[in-house]
C-alpha positions in Angstrom: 0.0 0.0 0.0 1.0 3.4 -0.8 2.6 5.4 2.5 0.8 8.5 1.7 -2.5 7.0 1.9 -2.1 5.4 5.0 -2.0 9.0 6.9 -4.7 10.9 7.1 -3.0 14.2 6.6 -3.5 13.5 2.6 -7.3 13.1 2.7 -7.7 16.1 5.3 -5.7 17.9 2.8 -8.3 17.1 0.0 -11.3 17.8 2.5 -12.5 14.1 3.0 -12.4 10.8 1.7 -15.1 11.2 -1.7 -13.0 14.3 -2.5 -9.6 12.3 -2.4 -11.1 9.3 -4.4 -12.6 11.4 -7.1 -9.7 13.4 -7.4 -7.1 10.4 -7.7 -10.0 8.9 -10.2 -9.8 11.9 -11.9 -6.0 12.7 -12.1 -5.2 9.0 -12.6 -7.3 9.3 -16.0 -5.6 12.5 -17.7 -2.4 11.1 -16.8 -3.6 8.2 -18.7 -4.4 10.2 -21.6 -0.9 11.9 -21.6 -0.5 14.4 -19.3 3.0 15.3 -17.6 3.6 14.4 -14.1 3.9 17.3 -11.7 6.5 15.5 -10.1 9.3 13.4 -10.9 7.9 10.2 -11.6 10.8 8.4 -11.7 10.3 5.0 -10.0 6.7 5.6 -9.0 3.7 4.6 -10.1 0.7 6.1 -11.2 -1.3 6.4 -7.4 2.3 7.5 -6.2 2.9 10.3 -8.7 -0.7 11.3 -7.7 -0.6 11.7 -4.1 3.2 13.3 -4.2 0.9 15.9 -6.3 -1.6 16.2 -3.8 0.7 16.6 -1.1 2.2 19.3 -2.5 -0.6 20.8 -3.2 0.4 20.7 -7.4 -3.3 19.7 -7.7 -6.6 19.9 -5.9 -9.7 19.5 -5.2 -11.7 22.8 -6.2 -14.9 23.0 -7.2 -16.4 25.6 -9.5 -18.9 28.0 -8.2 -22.5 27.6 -8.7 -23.4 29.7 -11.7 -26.8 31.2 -11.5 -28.5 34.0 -12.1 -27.1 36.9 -10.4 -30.4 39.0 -10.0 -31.5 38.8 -6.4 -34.7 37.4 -6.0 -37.8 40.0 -4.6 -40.6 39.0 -2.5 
């Protein structure tokens, strides 16, 4: 098992445990696709590159804002 996962700190980081698993799901899939590394990958694997990135905070979590209509609603 990877060390990083086995410490909470990583899926505090993220803001809980749904957050840290969609955003390894989510990572692990454009690295698939191609993307570079944020890190050196050198002798890791994929889930290891991953939450080196998290760690360092080269990638989060963030969700976008709601977007809505601005217009404030009158009673």
């Amino acid at each position: 098992m990877i060390e990083a996962l086995k410490n909470d700190d990583i899926i505090t980081k993220v803001g809980g445990r749904f957050k840290l698993t969609a955003l390894m799901q989510k990572r692990w899939l454009e690295l698939m696709q191609g993307a570079r590394p944020t890190v050196d990958p050198t002798g890791k694997t994929e889930l290891e590159i991953i939450a080196q990135e998290i760690l360092e905070g080269k990638i989060t979590a963030e969700t976008p804002e709601p977007q809505g209509d601005d217009r404030e609603v009158q009673s």
